[in-house]
N, C-alpha and C positions, 0 to 999 in steps of 0.2 A: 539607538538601535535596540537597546534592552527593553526598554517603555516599547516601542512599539510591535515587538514580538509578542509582549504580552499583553499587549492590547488585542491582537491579534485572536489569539490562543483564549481569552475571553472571551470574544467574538465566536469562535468556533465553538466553545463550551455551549454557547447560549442557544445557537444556530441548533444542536446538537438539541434542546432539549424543548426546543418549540412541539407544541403540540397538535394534533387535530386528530378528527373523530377515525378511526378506523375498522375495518372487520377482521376478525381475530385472525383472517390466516394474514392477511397485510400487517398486521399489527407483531406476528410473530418474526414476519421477514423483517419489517423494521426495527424491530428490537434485535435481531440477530445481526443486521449489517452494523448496530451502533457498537454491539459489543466491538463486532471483528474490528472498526474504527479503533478502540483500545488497543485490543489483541494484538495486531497485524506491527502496529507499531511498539508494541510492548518486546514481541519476538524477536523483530529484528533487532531493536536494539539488545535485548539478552543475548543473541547468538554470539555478538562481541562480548560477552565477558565468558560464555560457553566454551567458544573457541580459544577462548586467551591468546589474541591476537592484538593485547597491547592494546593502548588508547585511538591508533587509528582509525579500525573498523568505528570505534562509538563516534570518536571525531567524523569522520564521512557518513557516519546514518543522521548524528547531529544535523549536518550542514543541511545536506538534502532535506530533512524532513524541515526545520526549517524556512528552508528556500521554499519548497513546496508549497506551505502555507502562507507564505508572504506574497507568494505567484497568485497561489489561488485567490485569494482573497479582495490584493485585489483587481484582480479581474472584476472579482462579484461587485464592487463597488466601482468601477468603473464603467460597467458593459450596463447593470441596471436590468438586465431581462428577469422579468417577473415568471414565477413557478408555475409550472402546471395546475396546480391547486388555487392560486391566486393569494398563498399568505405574505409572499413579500416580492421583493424585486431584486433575490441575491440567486438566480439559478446558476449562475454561468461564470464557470465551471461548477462542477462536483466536488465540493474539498472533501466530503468522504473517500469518495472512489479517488482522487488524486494521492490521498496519503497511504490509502491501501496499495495502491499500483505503489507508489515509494518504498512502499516501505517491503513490495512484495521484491519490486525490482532489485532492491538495494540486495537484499536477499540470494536472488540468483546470481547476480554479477559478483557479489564478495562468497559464496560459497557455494556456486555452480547450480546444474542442472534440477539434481536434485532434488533441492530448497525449494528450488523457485516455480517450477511445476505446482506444488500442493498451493504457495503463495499466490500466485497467480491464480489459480482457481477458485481462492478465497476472497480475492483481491476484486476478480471475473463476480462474484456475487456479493458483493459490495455495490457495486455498480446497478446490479439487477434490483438491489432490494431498494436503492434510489426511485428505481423506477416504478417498482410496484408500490410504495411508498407516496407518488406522484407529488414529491418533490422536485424530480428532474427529467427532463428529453434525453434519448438518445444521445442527442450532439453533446449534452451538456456532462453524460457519464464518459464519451468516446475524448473530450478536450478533458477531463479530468484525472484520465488513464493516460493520456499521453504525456499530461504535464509532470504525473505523479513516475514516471518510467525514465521521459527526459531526463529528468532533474538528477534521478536517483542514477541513472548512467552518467554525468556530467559529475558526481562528485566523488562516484565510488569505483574504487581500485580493486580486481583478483584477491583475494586472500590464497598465499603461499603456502599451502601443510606441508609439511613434512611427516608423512603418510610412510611407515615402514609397511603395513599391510592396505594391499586392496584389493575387492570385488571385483569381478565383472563378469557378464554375461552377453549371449550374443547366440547367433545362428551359424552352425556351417555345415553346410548342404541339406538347410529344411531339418538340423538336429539343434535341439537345444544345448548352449555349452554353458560351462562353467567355469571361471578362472580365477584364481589366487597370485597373487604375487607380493613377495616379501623383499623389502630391501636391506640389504646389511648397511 
């Protein structure tokens, strides 16, 4: 199982750093989704040790992320659909945007709304710069978001704070509120 994770995860690297000619605003988007590919899953996995929520949160972004890749992957070597570009025949799925959506998901569902908003949107243009990248379809960033969401709801659990202070805000009668609450 170990060998072929990193068999895996090599493959990714490599996939990662295939090259062709582009124009510098393409070329910017591309370099930017490859970072957030680091990033995305750098974060979530840090939130677990931010939060100090014990070994399990890293154990669940573990699995997921993971599984994710082992999914994605291979799909890409089973399905064989060739790229929009024509450099290989690994479109299908997105393992960029699959690990972004994982790693954005893992994010919302272990530490709420919050997180997962700004992840999700970084997750959301992951997938885009797939596209303007014209390494992947449509279909091919929409099954990589889903796989990457699935998986990451399938392995991760609520994270329980115990929050003495919290925010919130809200509307009542068209006025903006404001509210505090403390627990003893």
């Amino acid at each position: 199982m170990k060998k072929t994770i990193i068999v895996i995860i090599v493959l990714w690297f490599s996939a990662v750093r295939a090259q062709q000619t582009f124009t510098s605003n393409a070329l910017f988007h591309k370099n930017t989704g490859d970072a957030l590919l680091v990033a995305l899953p750098a974060l979530a996995l840090g939130s677990t040790f931010i939060w100090q929520d014990g070994q399990k949160g890293t154990y669940q972004f573990s699995k997921a992320l993971a599984s994710t890749i082992t999914l994605s992957y291979g799909l890409k070597f089973g399905i064989n659909k060739e790229r929009p570009n024509g450099e290989n025949n690994f479109s299908f799925p997105s393992a960029h945007t699959s690990v972004a959506f994982a790693s954005a998901a893992f994010l919302q569902k272990r530490y709420g709304w919050e997180y997962g908003i700004p992840a999700y949107a970084l997750a959301g243009y992951v997938g885009y710069t797939r596209i303007k990248a014209n390494k992947h379809d449509g279909w091919d960033v929409v099954a990589g978001a889903a796989i990457g969401t699935g998986i990451s709801y399938l392995f991760t659990k609520p994270y329980k704070r115990n929050r003495k202070l919290e925010i919130s805000s809200g509307f009542m009668e068209n006025t903006p509120t404001f509210g505090f609450t403390y627990r003893f």
